[in-house]
C-alpha positions as CSV (number, residue, x, y, z in Angstrom):
1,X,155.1,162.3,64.9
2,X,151.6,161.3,64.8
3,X,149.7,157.9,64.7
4,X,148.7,157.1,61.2
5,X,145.5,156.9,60.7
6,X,143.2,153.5,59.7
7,X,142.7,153.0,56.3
8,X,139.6,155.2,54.5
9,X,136.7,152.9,54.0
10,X,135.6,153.2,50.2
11,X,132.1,153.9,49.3
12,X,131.5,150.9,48.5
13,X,133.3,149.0,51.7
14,X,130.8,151.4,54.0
15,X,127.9,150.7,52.0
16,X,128.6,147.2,52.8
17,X,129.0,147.1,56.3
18,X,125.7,149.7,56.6
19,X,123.9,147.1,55.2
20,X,125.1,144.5,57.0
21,X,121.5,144.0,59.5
22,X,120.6,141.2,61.4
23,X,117.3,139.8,60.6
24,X,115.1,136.8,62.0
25,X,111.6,138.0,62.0
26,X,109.3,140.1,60.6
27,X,107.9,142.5,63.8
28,X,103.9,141.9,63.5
29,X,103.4,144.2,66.4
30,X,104.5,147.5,67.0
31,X,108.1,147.9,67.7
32,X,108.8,149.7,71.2
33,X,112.0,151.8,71.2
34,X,113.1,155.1,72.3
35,X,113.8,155.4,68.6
36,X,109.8,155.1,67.9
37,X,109.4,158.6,69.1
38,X,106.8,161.5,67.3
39,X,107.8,165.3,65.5
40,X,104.9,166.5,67.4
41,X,106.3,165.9,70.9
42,X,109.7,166.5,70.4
43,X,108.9,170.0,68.5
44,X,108.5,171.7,71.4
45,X,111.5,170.3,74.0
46,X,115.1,171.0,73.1
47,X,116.7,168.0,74.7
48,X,117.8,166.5,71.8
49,X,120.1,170.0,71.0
50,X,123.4,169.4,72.7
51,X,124.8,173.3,73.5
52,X,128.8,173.0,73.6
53,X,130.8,174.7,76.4
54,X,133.5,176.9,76.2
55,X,135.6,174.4,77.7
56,X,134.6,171.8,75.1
57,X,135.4,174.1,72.3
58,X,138.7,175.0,73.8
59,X,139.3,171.5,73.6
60,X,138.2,170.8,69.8
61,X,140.0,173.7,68.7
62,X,143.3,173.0,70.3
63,X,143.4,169.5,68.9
64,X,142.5,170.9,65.0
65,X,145.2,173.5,65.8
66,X,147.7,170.8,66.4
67,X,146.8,168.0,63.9
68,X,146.6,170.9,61.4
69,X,150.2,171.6,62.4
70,X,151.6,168.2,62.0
71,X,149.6,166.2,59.8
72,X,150.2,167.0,56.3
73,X,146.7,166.1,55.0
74,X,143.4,165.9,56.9
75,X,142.6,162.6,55.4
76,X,145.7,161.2,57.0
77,X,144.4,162.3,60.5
78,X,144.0,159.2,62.9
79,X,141.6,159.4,66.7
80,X,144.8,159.3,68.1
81,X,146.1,162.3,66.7
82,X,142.9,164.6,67.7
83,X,143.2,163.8,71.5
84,X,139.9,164.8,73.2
85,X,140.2,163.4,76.8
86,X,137.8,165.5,78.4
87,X,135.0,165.1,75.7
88,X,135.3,161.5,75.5
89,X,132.6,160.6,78.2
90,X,130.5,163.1,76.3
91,X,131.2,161.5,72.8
92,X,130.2,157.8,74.6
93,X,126.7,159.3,75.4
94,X,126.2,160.5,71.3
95,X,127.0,157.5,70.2
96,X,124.7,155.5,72.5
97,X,122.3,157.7,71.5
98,X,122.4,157.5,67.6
99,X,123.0,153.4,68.2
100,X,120.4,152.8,71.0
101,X,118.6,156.2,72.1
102,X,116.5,158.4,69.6
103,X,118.9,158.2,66.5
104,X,119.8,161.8,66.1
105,X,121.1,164.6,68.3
106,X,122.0,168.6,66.8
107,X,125.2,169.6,68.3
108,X,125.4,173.9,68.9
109,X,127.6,176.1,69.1
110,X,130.3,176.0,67.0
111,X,132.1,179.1,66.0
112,X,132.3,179.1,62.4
113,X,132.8,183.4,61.7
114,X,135.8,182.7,64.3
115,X,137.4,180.1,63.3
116,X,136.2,180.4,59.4
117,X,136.1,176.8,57.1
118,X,139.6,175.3,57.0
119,X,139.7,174.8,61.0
120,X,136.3,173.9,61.1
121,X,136.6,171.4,58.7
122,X,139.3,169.9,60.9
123,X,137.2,170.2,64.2
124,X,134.9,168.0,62.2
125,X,137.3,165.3,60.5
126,X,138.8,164.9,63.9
127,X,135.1,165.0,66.1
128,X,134.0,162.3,63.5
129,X,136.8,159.9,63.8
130,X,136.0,159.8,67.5
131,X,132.7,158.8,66.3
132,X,133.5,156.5,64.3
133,X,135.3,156.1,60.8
134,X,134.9,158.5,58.1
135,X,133.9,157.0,54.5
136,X,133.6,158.0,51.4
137,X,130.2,159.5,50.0
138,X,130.6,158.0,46.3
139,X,132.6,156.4,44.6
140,X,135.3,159.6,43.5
141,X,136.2,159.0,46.9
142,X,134.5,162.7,48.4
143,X,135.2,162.5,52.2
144,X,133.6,166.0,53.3
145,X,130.4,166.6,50.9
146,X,129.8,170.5,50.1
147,X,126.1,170.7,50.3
148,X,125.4,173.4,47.9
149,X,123.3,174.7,45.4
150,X,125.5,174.4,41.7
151,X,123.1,175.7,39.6
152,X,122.1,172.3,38.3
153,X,118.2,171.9,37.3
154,X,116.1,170.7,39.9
155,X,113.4,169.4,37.8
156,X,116.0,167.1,36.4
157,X,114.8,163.3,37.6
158,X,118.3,162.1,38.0
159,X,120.2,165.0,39.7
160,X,121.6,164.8,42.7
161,X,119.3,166.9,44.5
162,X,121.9,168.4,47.4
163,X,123.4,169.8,44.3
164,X,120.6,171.7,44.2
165,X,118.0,174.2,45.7
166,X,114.7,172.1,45.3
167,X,113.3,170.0,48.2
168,X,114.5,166.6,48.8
169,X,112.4,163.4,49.6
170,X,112.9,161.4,52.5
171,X,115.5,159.2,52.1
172,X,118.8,157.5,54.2
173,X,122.3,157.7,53.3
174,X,124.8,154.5,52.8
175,X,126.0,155.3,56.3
176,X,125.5,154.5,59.7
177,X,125.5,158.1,60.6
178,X,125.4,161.2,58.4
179,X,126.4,164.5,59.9
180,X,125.6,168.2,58.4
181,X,127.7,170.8,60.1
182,X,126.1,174.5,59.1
183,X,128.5,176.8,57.3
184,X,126.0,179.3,56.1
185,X,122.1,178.9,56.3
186,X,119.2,179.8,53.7
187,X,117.9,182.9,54.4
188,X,114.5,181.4,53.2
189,X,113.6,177.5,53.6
190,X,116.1,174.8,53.6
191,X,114.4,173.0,56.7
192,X,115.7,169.8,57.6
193,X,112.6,167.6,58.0
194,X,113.3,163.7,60.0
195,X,111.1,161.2,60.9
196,X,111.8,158.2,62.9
197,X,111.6,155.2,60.4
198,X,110.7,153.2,63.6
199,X,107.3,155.7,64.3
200,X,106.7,155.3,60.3
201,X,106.5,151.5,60.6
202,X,104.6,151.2,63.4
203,X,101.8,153.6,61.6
204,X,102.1,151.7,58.9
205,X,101.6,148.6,60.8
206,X,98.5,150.0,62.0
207,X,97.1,151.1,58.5
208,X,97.9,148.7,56.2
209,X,99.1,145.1,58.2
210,X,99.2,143.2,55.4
211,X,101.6,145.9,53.2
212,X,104.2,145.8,55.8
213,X,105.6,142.2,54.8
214,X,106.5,143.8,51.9
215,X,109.1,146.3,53.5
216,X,111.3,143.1,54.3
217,X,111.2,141.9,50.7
218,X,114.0,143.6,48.3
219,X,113.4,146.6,46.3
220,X,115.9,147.2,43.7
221,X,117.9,150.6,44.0
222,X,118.6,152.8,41.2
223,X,122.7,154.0,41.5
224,X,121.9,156.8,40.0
225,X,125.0,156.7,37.7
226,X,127.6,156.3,40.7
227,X,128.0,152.7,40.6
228,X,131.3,153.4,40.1
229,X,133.3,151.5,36.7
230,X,132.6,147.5,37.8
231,X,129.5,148.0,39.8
232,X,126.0,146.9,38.8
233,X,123.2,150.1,37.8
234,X,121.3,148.7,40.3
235,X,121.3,146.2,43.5
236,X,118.8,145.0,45.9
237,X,117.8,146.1,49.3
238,X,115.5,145.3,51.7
239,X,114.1,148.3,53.5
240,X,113.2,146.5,57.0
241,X,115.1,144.3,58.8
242,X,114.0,143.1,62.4
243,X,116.0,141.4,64.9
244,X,116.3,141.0,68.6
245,X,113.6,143.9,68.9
246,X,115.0,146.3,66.7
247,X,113.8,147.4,63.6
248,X,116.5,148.8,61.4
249,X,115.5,150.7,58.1
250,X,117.0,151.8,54.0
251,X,114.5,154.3,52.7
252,X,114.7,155.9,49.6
253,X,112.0,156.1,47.4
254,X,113.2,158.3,44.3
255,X,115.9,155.8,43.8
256,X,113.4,152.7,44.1
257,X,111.0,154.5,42.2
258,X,113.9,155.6,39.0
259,X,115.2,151.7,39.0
260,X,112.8,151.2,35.5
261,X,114.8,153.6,33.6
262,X,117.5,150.7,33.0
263,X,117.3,148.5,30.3
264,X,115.8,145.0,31.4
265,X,114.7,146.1,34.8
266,X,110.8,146.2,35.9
267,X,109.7,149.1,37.2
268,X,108.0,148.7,40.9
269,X,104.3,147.3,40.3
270,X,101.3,149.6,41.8
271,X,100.9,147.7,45.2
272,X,104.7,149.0,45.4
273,X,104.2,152.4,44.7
274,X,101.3,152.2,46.9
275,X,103.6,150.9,49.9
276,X,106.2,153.4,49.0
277,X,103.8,156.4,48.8
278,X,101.9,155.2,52.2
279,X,105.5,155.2,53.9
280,X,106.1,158.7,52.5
281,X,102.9,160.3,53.7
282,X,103.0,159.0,57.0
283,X,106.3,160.0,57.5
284,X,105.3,163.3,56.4
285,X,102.6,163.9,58.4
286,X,102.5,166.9,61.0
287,X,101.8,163.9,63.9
288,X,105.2,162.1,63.2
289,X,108.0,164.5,61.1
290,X,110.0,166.9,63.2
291,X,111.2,169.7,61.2
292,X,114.2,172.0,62.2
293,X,116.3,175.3,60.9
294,X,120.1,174.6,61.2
295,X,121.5,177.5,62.9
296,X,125.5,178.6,61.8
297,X,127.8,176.1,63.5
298,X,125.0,173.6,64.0
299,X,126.2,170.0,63.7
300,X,123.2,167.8,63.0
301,X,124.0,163.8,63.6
302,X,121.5,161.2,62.2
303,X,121.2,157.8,62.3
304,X,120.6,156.0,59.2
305,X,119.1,152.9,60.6
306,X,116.4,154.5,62.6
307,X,115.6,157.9,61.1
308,X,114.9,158.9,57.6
309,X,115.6,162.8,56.3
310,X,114.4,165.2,53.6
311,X,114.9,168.7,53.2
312,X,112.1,171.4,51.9
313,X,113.2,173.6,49.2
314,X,115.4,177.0,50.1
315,X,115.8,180.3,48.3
316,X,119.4,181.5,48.3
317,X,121.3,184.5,49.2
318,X,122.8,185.7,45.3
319,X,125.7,187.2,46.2
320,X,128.6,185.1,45.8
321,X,130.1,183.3,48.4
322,X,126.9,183.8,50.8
323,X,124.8,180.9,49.8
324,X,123.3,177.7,51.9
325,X,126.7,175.9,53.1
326,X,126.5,172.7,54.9
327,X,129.5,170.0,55.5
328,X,128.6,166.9,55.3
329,X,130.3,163.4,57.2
330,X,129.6,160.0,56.7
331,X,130.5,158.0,59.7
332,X,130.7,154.1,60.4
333,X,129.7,154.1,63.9
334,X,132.2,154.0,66.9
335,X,131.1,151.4,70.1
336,X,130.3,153.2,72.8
337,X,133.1,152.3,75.2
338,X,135.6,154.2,71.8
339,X,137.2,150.7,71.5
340,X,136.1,149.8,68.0
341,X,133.8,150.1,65.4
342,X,130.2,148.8,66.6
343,X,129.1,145.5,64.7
344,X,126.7,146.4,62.5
């Protein structure tokens, strides 16, 4: 028998709770964080790259062996049915430092040609619900996103661009934490670009003063068709909120930018577009983006309050089955002490 696992949060239940920021200020001054760090000086260290040991992967694999065994369905799968007792102090430290440390860490070493996707994909379910809980990543319910190129046309405005092989703009996900475990890589392009949101502000801050005000007023999001059958096209979000000295951050341009295409609905004035296009350049200057290559097995874990993500354009391998693979995992985030979800 195995414990049953909590209940899936929908896409719109983990939306909810993402968004769910403290605010009381707007932060005048630059914001002072380990998660204000610069590409340029973490480009060339490698202490955010977490290289598993044999003995951890023993570990993983044994507990995806055994949940595989006797839990009928992956989604079913509860913490307590993916014991990982000697990992857990380990786990405590990546989840302190997505909450409270630089926002994202790149876990190595997975074994993905021995072990091959079904058990890997179990290894993952199970390592994320000691992370936290798993949610949905739109409103069919999709619990592990296939990050793939479909075919679909990249110059199309309102594709979903992981669904295809063009670059991607910077952007978060509705998520605390969104990880990308590597499957199969490009063998050309495909970098995964990041920028700390809190580095962006504070240049911001220092640019324009008077245009950062504006980050803590709403911009309206375009759903992008996935609003699901009751929902609104559209909602409002505040990119910046500030409490307790921590700066917490939504970006995603494209989708503020596409909101005019509904019926009714202003499209963003120039002063917003300039905002919006400032934030974008300075988060994609060589100073304060950190660009990486996911190597097979990689697991790459971001935070979604305090680092934005993009992706530069890949070509693919054209014979079938060999193309870019990444798994992706939406993740509430756990406390650190693994007793409960962390109030967000």
């Amino acid at each position: 028998m195995t414990a049953a696992a909590a209940p899936i949060l929908s896409f719109g239940e983990q939306a909810l709770r993402y968004f769910r920021r403290e605010h009381t200020e707007i932060a005048r001054e630059p914001v002072r964080s380990t998660a204000a760090w610069r590409g340029c000086d973490l480009a060339t260290r490698d202490d955010w790259i977490v290289a598993l040991a044999p003995s951890q992967l023993d570990e993983l694999e044994a507990a995806a062996r055994q949940a595989r065994t006797h839990c009928p369905r992956m989604a079913e799968l509860g913490r307590e049915a993916f014991p990982l007792p000697s990992l857990g102090p380990a786990i405590a430290q990546w989840i302190h430092e997505l909450d409270t440390g630089r926002g994202f860490l790149v876990l190595r070493g997975l074994p993905v040609e021995r072990w091959g996707e079904e058990l890997l994909s179990w290894v993952y379910w199970g390592l994320g619900q000691h992370l936290g809980e798993p949610g949905a990543q739109n409103p069919a319910g999709e619990l592990l996103g296939h990050v793939v190129d479909t075919g679909e046309d990249a110059a199309d405005p309102f594709v979903r661009r992981y669904r295809t092989a063009g670059d991607i703009a910077y952007h978060c996900d509705l998520a605390d934490v969104v990880g990308l475990l590597c499957l199969r890589a490009a063998p050309r392009g495909g970098a995964s670009r990041i920028a700390s949101s809190v580095a962006v502000y504070n240049a911001l801050l220092e640019r324009r003063p008077d245009w950062a005000e504006r980050l803590y007023e709403p911009f309206l999001l375009d759903a992008r068709n996935e609003e699901g059958a009751q929902g609104p096209p559209w909602i409002p979000v505040s990119p910046c909120r500030y409490s307790a000295g921590r700066l917490r951050t939504f970006f995603h341009s494209d989708y503020f930018r596409s909101v005019g295409r509904h019926p009714g609905v202003e499209r963003p004035t120039e002063q917003e577009l300039e905002v919006l296009d400032l934030y974008e350049e300075l988060a994609s200057s060589p100073e304060l983006r950190l660009d990486m290559q996911f190597e097979l097995g990689d697991v790459q874990l971001i935070s979604n309050h305090s680092v934005i993500h993009a992706r530069t354009a890949y070509e693919d391998d054209p014979a079938p089955g060999r193309g870019r693979h990444l798994l992706r995992l939406w993740l509430s985030l756990r406390a650190s002490d693994g007793t409960g979800v962390a109030d967000q």
